[in-house]
C-alpha positions as CSV (number, residue, x, y, z in Angstrom):
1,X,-20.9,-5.8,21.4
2,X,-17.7,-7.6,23.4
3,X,-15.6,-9.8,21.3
4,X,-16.9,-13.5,22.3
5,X,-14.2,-15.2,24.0
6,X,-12.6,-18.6,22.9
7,X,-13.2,-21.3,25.6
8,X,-12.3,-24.4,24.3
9,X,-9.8,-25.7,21.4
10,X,-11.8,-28.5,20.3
11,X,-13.1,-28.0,16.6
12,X,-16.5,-28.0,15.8
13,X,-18.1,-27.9,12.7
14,X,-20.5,-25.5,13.2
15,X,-18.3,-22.7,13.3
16,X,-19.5,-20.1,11.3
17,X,-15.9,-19.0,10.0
18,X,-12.9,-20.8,8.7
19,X,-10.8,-22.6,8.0
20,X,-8.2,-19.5,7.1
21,X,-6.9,-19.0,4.0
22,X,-3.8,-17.3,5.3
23,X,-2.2,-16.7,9.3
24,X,-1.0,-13.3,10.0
25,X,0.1,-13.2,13.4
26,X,2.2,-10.3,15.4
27,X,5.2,-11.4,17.1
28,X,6.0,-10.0,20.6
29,X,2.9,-11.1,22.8
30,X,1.1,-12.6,20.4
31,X,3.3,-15.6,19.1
32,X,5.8,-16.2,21.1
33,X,5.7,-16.6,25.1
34,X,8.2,-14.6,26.7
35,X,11.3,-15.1,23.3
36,X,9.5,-18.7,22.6
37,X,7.4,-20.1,20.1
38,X,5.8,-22.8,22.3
39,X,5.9,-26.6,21.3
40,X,2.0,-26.4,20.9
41,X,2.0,-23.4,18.6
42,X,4.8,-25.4,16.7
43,X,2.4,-27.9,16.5
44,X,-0.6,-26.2,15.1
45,X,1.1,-24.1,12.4
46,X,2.9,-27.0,11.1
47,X,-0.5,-28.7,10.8
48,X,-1.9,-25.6,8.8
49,X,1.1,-25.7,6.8
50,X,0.5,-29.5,5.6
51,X,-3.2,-28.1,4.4
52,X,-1.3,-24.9,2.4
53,X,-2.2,-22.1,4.6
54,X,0.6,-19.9,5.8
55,X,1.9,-18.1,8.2
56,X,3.3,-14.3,7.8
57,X,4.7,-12.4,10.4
58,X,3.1,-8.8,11.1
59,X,5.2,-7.0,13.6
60,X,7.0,-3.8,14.6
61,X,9.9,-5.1,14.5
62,X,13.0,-4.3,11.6
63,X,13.3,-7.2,9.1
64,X,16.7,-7.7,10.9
65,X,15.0,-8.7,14.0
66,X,12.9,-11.8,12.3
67,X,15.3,-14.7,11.7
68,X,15.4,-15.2,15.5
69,X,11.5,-16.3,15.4
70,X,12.0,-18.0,11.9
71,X,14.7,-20.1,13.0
72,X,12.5,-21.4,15.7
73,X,10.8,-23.3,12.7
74,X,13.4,-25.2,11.6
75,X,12.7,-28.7,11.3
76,X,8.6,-27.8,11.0
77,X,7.2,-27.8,7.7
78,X,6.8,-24.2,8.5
79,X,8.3,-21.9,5.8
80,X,7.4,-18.3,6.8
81,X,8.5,-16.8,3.1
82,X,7.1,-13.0,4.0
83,X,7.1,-10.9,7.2
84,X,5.0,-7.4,7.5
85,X,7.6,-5.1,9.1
86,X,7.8,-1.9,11.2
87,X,3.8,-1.9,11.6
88,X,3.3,-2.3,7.8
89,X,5.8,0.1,6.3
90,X,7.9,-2.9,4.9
91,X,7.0,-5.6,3.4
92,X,10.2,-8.2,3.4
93,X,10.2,-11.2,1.6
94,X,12.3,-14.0,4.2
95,X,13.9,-16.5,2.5
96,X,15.3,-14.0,0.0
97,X,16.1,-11.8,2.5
98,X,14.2,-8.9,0.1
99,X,12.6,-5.8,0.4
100,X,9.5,-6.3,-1.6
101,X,8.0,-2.6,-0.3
102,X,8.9,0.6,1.8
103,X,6.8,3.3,2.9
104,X,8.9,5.8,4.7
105,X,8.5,9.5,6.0
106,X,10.3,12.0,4.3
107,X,12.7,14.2,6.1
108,X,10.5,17.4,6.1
109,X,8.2,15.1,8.1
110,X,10.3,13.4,10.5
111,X,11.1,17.4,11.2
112,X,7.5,18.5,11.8
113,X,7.3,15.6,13.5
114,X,9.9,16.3,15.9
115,X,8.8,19.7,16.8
116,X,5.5,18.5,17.6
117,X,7.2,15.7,20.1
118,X,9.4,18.6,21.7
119,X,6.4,21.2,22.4
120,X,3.7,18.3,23.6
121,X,6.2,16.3,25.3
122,X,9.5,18.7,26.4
123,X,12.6,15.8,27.4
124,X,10.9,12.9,24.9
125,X,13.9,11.5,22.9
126,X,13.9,10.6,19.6
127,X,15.0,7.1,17.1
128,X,14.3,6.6,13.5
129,X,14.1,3.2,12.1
130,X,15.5,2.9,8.4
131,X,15.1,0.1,5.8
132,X,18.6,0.0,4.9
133,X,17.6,-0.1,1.0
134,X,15.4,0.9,-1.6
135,X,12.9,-1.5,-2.0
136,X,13.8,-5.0,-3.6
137,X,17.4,-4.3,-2.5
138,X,19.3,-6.7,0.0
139,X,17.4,-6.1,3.2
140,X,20.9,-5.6,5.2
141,X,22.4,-2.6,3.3
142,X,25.4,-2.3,6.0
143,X,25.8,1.2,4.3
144,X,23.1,2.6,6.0
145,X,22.7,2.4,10.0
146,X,19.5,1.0,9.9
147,X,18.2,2.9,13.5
148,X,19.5,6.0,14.8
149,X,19.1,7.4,18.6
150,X,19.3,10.6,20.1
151,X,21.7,11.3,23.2
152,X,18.2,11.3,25.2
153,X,16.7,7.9,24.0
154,X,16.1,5.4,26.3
155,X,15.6,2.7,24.8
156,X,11.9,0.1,25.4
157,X,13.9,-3.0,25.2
158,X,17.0,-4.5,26.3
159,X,20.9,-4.9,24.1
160,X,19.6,-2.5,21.1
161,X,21.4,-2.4,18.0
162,X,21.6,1.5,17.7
163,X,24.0,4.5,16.4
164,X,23.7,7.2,18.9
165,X,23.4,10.5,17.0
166,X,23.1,14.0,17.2
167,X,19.5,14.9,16.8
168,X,20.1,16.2,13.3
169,X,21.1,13.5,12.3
170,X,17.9,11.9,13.0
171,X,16.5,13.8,10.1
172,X,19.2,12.7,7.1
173,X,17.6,10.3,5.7
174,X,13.7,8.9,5.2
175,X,12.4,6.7,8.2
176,X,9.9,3.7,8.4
177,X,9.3,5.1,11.6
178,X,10.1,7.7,13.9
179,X,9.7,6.6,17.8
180,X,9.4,9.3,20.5
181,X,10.4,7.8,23.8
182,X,9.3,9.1,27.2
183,X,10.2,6.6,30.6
184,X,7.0,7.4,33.6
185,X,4.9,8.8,31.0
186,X,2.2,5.9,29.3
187,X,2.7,5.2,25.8
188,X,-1.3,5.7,25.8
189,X,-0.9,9.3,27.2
190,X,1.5,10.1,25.0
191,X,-0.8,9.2,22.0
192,X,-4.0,11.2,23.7
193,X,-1.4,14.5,24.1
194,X,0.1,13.9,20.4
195,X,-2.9,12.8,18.2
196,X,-4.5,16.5,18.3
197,X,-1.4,18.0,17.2
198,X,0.0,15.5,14.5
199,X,-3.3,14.8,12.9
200,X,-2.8,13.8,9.3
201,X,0.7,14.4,9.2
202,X,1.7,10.9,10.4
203,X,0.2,7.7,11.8
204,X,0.5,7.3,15.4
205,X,0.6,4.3,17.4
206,X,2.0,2.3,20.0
207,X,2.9,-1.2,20.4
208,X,3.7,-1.6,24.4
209,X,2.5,0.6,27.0
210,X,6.0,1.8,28.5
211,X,6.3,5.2,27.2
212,X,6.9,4.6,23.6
213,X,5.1,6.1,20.4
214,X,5.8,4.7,17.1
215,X,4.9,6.9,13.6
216,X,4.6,6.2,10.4
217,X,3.3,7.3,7.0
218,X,-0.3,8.2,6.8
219,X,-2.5,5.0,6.1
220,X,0.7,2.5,6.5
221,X,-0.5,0.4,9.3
222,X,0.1,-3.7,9.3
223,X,-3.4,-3.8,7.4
224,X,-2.3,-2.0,4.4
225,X,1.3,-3.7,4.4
226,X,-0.7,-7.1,4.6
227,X,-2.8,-6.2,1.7
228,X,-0.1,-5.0,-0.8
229,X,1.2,-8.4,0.4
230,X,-2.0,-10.3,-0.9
231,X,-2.0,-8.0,-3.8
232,X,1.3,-8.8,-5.2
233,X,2.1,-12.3,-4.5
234,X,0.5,-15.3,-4.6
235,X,-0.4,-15.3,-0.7
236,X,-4.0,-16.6,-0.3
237,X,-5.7,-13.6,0.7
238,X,-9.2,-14.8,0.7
239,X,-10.0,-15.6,4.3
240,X,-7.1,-14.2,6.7
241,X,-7.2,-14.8,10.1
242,X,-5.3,-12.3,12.3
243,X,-3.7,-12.2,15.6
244,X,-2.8,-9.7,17.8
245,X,-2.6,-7.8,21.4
246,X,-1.7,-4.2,21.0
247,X,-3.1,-0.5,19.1
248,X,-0.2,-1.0,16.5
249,X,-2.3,-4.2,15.7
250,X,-5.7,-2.9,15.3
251,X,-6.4,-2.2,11.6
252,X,-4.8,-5.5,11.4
253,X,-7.7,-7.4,13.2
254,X,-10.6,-5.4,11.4
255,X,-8.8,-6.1,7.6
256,X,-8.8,-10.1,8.6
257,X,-11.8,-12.2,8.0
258,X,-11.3,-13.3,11.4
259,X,-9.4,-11.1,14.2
260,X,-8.4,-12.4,17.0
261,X,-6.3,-10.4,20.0
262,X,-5.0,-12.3,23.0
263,X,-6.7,-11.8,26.4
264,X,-3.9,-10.2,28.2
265,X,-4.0,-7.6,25.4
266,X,-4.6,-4.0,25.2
267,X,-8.6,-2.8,25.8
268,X,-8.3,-1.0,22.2
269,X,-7.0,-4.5,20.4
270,X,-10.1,-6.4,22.5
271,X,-12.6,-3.9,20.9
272,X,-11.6,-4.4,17.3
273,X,-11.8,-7.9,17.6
274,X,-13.9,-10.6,16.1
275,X,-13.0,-13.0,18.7
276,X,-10.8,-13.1,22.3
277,X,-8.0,-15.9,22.5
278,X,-6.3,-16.6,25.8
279,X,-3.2,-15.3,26.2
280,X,-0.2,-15.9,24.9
281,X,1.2,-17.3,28.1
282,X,-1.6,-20.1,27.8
283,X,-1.1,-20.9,23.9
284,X,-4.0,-18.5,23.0
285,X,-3.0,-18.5,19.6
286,X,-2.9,-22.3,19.2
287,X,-6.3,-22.8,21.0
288,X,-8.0,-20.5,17.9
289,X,-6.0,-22.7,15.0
290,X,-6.4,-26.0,16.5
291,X,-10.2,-25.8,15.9
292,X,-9.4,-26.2,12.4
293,X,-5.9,-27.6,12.3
């Protein structure tokens, strides 16, 4: 069955779900438009914050990349205290600028790992994201460079905050994530030519469709990194509603009482969705909430 689509904000009270507990919501095409958290969304998740419910961030993106969308809630009575990091392999606690929880790939792995990118995809570069710090430690450990590039990454995104290394490098420490980077190639054909060969060895998945493959530990996916999250604070747990637009958010929308992806999103995200939101560009994720809030 097609996820029903969401035509109209108004609340009504015979919705069969809701109100949410608890707002996990990715970031990048999902939250914000464009760099922006919109006026309306402001709106909306300050009026779920007056009622209790909470938002957490569930993204790919490195805890150090998060205060630029907190800050944008300053003033609100917004207080995002946890973010799900690097697809779910870190869980970071924000206002105490923590590391609460770290699943990483070992080095033996990130060097299986590696082969399998240089037979399947011969000129794919390679970057490991690092935490930075065992977990609970100070989330910006400046004594370890917290991503790593080869000589043949190019990079997805614009002004990265990178140490180009030699690719052996790549491998000297343990890594939230490895990402395999191929410009002309589809980040969704580089996941059909990689899943046969990497199997169980990693989770594989992608978060834009420009030739860019994210891994990470078996299992570690923003689902699991949102459920140790409900598991081990007092986060309300009991009724989550998710939001989201890409693969890398998929487990995500099945684990949430109520998944939502955005209707510019990717076909994969649509199917494992409860519901279909308009796109970000159009407040998508303010029309869902503002049924309730």
């Amino acid at each position: 069955m097609d996820p029903a689509p969401v035509s109209a904000p108004e609340a009504s009270p015979h919705d069969p779900w809701g109100p949410p507990s608890m707002i996990a919501s990715d970031v990048d095409g999902t939250l914000l438009d464009g760099e922006e958290i919109t006026p309306r969304t402001r709106a909306v998740l300050a009026g779920a914050a007056e009622r209790g419910v909470e938002l957490v961030l569930a993204t790919g993106r490195p805890p150090r990349w998060i205060p630029p969308i907190t800050e944008q809630l300053a003033g609100t009575p917004v207080r995002v205290r946890y973010a799900v990091c690097a697809n779910g392999a870190i869980v970071y606690d924000v206002l105490a600028d923590r590391l609460l929880h770290v699943e990483a790939l070992d080095q033996e792995v990130l060097r299986r790992l590696a082969a399998v990118v240089a037979e399947v995809l011969p000129g794919a570069g390679l970057a490991a994201e690092r935490a930075g710090a065992i977990a609970g430690g100070d989330a910006n450990d400046a004594a370890t460079a917290p991503f790593v590039a080869t000589n043949g990454y190019q990079h997805a995104w614009l002004n990265p905050d990178h140490l180009e290394v030699d690719d052996e490098h790549i491998f000297a420490a343990p890594a939230v994530k490895m990402l395999a980077r191929l410009p002309g190639m589809s980040s969704r054909e580089m996941a059909e030519r990689l899943a046969p060969r990497v199997g169980d060895l990693a989770e594989l998945t992608f978060s834009i469709d420009t030739g860019l493959i994210e891994f990470s530990v078996p299992r570690v996916h923003k689902a699991s990194g949102l459920a140790w999250l409900t598991a081990h604070t007092d986060v309300d747990g009991r009724a989550p509603i998710a939001f989201g637009d890409m693969p890398n958010d998929i487990e995500m929308l099945r684990w949430a009482g109520l998944g939502v992806a955005m209707g510019h999103g990717d076909p994969a995200a649509l199917a494992a969705a409860d519901l279909v939101a308009p796109p970000n560009v159009e407040d998508g994720l303010a029309q869902v909430l503002e049924r309730w809030f």
